[in-house]
GUKE-227119 format. One line per 5 residues: their letters; for each residue x, y, z of C-alpha. Coordinates in Angstrom, 2 decimals, padded with zeros to 5 digits. Layout:
<atoms>
a> X:Y:Z  ... $
</atoms>
This chain:
<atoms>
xxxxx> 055.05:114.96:108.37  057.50:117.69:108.57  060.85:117.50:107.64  063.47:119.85:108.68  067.20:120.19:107.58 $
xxxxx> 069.57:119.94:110.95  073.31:121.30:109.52  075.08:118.30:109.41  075.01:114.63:110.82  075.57:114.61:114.65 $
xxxxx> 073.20:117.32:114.83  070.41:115.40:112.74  071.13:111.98:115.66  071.23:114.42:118.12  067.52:115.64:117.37 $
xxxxx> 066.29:112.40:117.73  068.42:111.81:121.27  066.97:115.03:122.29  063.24:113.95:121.22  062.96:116.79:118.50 $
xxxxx> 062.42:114.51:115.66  061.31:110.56:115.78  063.56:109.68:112.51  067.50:111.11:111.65  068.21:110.26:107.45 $
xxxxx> 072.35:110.77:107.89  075.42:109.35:108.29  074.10:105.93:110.15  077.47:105.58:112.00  075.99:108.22:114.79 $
xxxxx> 073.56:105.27:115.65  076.45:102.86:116.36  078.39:105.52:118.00  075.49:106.18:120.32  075.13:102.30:120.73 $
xxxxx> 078.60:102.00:121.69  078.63:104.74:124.13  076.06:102.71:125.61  073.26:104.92:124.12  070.20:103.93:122.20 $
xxxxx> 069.60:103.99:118.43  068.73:101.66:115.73  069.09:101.80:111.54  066.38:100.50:109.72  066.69:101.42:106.26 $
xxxxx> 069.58:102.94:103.65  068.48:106.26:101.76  072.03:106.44:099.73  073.86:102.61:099.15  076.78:104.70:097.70 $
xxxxx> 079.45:107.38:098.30  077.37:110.30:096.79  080.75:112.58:096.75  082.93:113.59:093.52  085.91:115.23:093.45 $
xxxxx> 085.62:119.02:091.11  088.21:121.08:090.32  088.04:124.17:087.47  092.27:123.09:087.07  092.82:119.91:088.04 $
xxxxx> 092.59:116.65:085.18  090.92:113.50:085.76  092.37:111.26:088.88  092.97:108.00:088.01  095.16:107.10:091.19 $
xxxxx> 094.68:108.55:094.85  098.38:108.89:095.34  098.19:111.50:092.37  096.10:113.76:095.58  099.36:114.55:096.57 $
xxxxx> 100.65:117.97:097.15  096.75:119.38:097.01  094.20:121.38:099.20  091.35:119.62:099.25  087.71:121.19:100.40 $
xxxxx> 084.88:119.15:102.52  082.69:119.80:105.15  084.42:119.29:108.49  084.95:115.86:110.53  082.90:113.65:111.20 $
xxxxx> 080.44:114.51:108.18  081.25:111.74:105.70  082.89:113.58:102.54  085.44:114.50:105.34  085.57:111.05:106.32 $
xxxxx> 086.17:109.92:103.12  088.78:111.57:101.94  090.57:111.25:104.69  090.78:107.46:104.54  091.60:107.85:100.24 $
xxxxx> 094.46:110.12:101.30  095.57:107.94:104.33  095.24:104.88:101.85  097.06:106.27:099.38  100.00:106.61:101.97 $
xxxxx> 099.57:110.22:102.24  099.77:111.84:105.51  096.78:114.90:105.50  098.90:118.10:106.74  102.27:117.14:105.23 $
xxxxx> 101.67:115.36:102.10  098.02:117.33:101.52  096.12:119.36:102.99  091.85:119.10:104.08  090.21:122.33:104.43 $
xxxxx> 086.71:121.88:106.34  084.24:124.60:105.56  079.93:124.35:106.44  078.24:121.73:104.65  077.40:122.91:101.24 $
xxxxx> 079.75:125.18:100.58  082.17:123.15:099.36  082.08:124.40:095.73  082.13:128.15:096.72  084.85:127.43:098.35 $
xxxxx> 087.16:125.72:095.60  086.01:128.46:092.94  087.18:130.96:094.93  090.57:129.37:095.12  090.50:128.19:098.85 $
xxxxx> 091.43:124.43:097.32  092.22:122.91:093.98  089.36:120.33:094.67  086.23:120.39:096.79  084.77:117.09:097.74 $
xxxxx> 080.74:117.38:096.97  077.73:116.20:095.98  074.67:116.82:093.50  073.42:118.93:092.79  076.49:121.52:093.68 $
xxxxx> 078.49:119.35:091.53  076.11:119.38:088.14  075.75:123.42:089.02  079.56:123.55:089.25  080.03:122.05:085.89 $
xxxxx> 077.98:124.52:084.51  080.19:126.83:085.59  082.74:125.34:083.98  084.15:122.66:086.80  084.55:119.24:085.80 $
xxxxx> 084.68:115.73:087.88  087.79:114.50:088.06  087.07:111.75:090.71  084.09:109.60:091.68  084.06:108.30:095.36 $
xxxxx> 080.66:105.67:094.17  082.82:103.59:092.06  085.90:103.77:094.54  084.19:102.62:097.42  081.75:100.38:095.84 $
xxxxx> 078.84:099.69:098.09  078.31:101.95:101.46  075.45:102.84:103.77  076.18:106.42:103.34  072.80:107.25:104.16 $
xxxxx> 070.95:105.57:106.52  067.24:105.90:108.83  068.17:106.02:112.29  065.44:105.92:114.97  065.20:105.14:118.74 $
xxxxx> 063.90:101.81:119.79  061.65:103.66:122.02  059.49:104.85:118.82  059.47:101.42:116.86  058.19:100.29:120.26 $
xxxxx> 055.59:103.30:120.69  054.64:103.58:117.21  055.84:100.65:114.79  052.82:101.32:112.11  054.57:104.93:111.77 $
xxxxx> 058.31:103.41:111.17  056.75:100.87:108.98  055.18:103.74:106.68  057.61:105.75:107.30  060.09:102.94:105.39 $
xxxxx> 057.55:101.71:102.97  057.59:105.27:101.75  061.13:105.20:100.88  061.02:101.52:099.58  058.57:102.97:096.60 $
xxxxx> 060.72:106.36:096.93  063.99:104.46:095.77  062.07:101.75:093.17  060.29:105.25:091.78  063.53:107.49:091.20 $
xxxxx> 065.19:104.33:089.08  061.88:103.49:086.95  061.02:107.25:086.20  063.54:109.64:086.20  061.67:112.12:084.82 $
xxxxx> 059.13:111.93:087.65  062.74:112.23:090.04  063.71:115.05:088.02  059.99:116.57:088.59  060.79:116.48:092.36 $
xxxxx> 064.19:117.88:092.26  063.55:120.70:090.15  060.68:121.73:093.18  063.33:120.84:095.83  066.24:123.31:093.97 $
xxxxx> 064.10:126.13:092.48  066.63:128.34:092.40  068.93:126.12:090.14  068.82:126.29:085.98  066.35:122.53:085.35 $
xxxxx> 069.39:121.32:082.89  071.19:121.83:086.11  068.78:119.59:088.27  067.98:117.32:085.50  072.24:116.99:084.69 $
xxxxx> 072.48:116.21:088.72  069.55:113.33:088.49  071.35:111.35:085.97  074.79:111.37:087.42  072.98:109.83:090.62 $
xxxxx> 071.12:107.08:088.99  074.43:106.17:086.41  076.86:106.40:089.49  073.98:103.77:091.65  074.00:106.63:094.57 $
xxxxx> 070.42:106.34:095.13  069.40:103.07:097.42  067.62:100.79:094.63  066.18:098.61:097.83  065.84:100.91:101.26 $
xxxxx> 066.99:097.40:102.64  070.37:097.41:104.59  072.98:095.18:103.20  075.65:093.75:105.09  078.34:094.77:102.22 $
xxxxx> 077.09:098.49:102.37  077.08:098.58:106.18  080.89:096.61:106.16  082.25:098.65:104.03  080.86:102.00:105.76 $
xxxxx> 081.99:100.39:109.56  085.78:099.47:108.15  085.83:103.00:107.43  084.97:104.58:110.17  087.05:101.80:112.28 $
xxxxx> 090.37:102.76:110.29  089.64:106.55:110.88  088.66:106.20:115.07  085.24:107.66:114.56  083.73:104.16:115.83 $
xxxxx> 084.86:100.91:117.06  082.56:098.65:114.94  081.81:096.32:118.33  078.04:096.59:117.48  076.94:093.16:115.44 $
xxxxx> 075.04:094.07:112.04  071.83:092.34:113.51  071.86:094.38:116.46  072.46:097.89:115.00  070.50:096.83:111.70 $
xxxxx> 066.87:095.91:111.91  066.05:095.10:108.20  062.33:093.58:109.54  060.56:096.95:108.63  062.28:097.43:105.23 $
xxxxx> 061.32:093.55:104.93  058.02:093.95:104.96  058.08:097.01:103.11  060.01:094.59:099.65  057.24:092.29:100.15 $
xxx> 054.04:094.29:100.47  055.00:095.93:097.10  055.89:092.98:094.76 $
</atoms>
């Protein structure tokens, strides 16, 4: 199998429109965009159940109410990636208007932290493990989108109904895979730590290992690849509210839970 990393989440759908790659693991909402633009594309698994994103800041103290954003530059990757998405909607919640009452600054995925240390923003919007190699730099989290948001299909595996069809013994591996994948990272985190130590090589291991457990206490990691209709509600309402979709697609029609099914029930 080869994986390759596609800058960002229309361009990982769009691989799989353009027949580069059978399988997109993003932000799931480009399937139902594609759907509702009367384009193909089906979800059928999650690979994150929660919003993987904290707010750091080297200045800032803990944030114990979104209004208390106001009056600051915030850092995320541009729109429509997700940590744009969402915290745009926490600002627009919070009944503050981004460009008057504060102020998003997109930069390219993963350089959200950079950005914020060198003063661009008082708080970049990120995930691990920029976030655990942050702190060590003396950055804290002073915000935690998982427990905000509660549960969310941030991650989701979008394929074409033109490969299930082709090949349905490779989507049904494929989502086995991540079924043990998920029930593996929660029962061993050493052996998760093992894998993300060969995935960040360059990063200090107290760093990786640091970045593992704030995943698994903060639930980010799906503990079930299977797509609930709480996680995909609560990702659709906020993509409705910001005009990124229309949320016309029906859950059973955009989520076919059959593979990760069978997946659950060939491993109890």
């Amino acid at each position: 199998m080869k994986v390759s990393a596609a800058g960002g989440d229309t361009q990982t759908f769009a691989a799989v429109l353009g027949g580069s790659a059978d399988f997109a693991i993003g932000d799931a909402t480009m399937a139902q965009i594609s759907r509702e633009n009367g384009g193909p594309g089906v979800v059928v698994g999650t690979v994150v159940q929660r919003a993987h994103y904290f707010g750091v800041s080297k200045t800032l103290k803990p944030i114990t109410d979104p209004k208390e954003f106001k009056g600051l530059k915030i850092v995320t990757s541009p729109e429509p990636n997700t940590n744009y998405s969402v915290a745009k909607r926490l600002l627009e919640k919070a009944g503050l208007k981004v460009g008057v009452d504060a102020t998003i600054v997109p930069v390219n995925p993963g350089t959200e932290i950079a950005a914020m240390l060198a003063g661009q923003a008082d708080i970049a919007i990120a995930y691990q493990p920029s976030v655990a190699a942050a702190e060590a730099q003396g950055a804290k989290v002073v915000f935690d989108f998982s427990t905000y948001i509660g549960p969310f299909c941030n991650t989701g595996i979008m394929v074409l109904p033109s490969t299930i069809q082709k090949d349905p013994a490779m989507v049904q591996a494929l989502v086995t895979s991540f079924e043990e994948a998920s029930r593996k990272t929660y029962a061993d985190p050493a052996f998760a730590k093992e894998v993300a130590r060969k995935e960040f090589p360059d990063l200090p291991g107290e760093v990786v290992d640091k970045a593992i457990d704030a995943e698994l206490q903060y639930l980010i990691p799906a503990q079930s690849v299977v797509t609930k209709p709480d996680q995909w509600k609560n990702l659709m309402e906020m993509q409705v509210y910001l005009g990124n979709a229309k949320g016309t697609i029906p859950f059973d029609q955009i989520i076919d839970n059959s593979f990760a099914d069978k997946a659950v029930a060939s491993l109890k």
